[in-house]
MIDOSE-1310 file (N, C-alpha, C; in nm, 2 decimals, decimal comma, always signed):
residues 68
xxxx	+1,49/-1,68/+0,58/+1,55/-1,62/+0,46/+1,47/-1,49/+0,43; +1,57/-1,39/+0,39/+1,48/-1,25/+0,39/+1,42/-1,25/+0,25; +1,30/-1,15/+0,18/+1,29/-1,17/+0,05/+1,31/-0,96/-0,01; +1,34/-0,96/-0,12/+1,31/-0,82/-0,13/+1,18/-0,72/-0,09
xxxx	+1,06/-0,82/-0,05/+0,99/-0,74/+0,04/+1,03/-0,66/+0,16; +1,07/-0,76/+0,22/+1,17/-0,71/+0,36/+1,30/-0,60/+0,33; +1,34/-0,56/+0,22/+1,43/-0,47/+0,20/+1,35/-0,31/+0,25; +1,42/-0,27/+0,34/+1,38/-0,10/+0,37/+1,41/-0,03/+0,27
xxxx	+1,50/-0,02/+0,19/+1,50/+0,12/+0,10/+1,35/+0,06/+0,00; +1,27/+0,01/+0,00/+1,19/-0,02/-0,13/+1,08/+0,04/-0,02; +1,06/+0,06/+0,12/+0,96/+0,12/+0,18/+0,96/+0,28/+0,21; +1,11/+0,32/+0,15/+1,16/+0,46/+0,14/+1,08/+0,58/+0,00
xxxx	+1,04/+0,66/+0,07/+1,03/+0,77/-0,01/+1,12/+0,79/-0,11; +1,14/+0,93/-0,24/+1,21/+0,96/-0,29/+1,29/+1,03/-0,25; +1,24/+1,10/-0,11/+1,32/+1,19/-0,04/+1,41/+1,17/+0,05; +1,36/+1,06/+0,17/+1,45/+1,01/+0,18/+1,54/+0,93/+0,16
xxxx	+1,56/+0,83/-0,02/+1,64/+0,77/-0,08/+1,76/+0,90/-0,06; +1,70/+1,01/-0,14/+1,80/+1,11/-0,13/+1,90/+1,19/-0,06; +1,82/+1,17/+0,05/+1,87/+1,25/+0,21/+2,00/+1,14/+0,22; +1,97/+1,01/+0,20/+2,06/+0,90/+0,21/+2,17/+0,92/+0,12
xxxx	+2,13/+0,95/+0,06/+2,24/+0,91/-0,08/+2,31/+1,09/-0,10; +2,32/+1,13/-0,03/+2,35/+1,34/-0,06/+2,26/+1,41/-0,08; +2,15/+1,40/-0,10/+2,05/+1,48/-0,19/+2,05/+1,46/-0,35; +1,95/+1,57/-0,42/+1,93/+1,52/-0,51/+2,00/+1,60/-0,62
xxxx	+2,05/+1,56/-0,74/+2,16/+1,63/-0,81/+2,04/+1,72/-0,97; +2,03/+1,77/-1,00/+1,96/+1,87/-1,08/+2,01/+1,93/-1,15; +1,98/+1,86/-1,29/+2,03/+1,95/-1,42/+1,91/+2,05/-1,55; +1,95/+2,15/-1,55/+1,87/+2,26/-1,55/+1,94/+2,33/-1,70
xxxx	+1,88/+2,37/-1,82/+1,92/+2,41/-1,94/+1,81/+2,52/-1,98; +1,85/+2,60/-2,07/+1,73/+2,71/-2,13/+1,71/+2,61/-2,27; +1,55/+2,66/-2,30/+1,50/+2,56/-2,42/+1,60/+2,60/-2,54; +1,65/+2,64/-2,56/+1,77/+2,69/-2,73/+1,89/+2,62/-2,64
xxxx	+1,92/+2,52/-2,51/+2,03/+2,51/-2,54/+2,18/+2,63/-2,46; +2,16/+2,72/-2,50/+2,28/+2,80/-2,44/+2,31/+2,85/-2,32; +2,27/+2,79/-2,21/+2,29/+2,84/-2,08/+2,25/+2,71/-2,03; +2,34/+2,63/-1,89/+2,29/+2,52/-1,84/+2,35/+2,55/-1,69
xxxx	+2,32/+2,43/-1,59/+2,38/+2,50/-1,48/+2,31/+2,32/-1,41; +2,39/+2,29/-1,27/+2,35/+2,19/-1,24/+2,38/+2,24/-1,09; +2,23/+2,24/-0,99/+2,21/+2,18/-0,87/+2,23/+2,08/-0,79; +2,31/+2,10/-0,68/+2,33/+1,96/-0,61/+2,26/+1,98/-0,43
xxxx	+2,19/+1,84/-0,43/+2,14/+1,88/-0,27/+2,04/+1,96/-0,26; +1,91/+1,96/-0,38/+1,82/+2,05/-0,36/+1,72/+1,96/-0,47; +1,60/+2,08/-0,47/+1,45/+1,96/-0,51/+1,47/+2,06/-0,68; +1,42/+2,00/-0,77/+1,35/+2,00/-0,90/+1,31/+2,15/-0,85
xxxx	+1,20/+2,14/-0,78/+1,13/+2,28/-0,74/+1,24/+2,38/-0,71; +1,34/+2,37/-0,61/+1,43/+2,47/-0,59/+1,49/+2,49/-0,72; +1,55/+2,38/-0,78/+1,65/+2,43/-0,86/+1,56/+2,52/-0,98; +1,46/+2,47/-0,99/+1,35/+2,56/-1,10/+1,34/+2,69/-1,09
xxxx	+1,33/+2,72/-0,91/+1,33/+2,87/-0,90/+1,47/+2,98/-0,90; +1,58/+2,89/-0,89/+1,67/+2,94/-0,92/+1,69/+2,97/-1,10; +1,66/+2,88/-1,12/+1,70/+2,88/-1,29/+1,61/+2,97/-1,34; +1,48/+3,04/-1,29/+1,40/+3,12/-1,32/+1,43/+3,25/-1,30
xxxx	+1,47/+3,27/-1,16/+1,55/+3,43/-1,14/+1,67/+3,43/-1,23; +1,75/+3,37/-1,24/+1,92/+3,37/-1,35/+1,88/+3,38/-1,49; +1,75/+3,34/-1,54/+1,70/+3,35/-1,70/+1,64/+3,39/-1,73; +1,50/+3,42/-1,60/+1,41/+3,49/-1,65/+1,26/+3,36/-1,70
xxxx	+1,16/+3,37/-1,59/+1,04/+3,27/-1,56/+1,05/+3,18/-1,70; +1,00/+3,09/-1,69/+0,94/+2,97/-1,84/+1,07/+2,97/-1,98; +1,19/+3,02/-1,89/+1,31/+3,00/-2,02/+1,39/+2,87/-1,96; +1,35/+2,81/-1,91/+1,41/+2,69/-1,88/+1,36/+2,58/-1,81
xxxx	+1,40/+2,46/-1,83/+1,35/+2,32/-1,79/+1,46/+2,25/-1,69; +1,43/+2,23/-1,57/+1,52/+2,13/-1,45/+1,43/+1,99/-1,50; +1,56/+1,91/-1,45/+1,49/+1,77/-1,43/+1,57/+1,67/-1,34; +1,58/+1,60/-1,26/+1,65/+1,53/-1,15/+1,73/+1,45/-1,27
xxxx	+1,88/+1,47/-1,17/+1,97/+1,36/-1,26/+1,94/+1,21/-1,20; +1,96/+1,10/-1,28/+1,92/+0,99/-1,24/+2,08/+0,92/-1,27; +2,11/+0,89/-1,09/+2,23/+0,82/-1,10/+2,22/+0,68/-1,12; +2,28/+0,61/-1,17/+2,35/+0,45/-1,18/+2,46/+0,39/-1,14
């Protein structure tokens, strides 16, 4: 009988949970709110640097969407 130790995804990285699953989905807002924009298939860090050229450095916060 197997136990959830023996489960591979629990020996998987976050990276590659995500490679598995599409990559990772990234939602990205300026701190007031009025500009938002959402990354798919890319890291926190990418979508950060993108959201930094389009707004202008430290006007905005990425954060990984968390699917269910």
């Amino acid at each position: 009988m197997k136990n959830f130790e023996n489960f591979e995804a629990f020996k998987m990285s976050k990276t590659q949970m995500n490679e598995i699953t599409g990559g990772a989905e990234v939602y990205c807002t300026t701190f007031n709110g009025e500009k938002e924009a959402t990354f798919e298939n890319t890291s926190v860090e990418d979508a950060q640097a993108g959201a930094d050229a389009a707004w202008g450095k430290g006007k905005a916060i990425c954060e990984e969407v968390i699917k269910v």
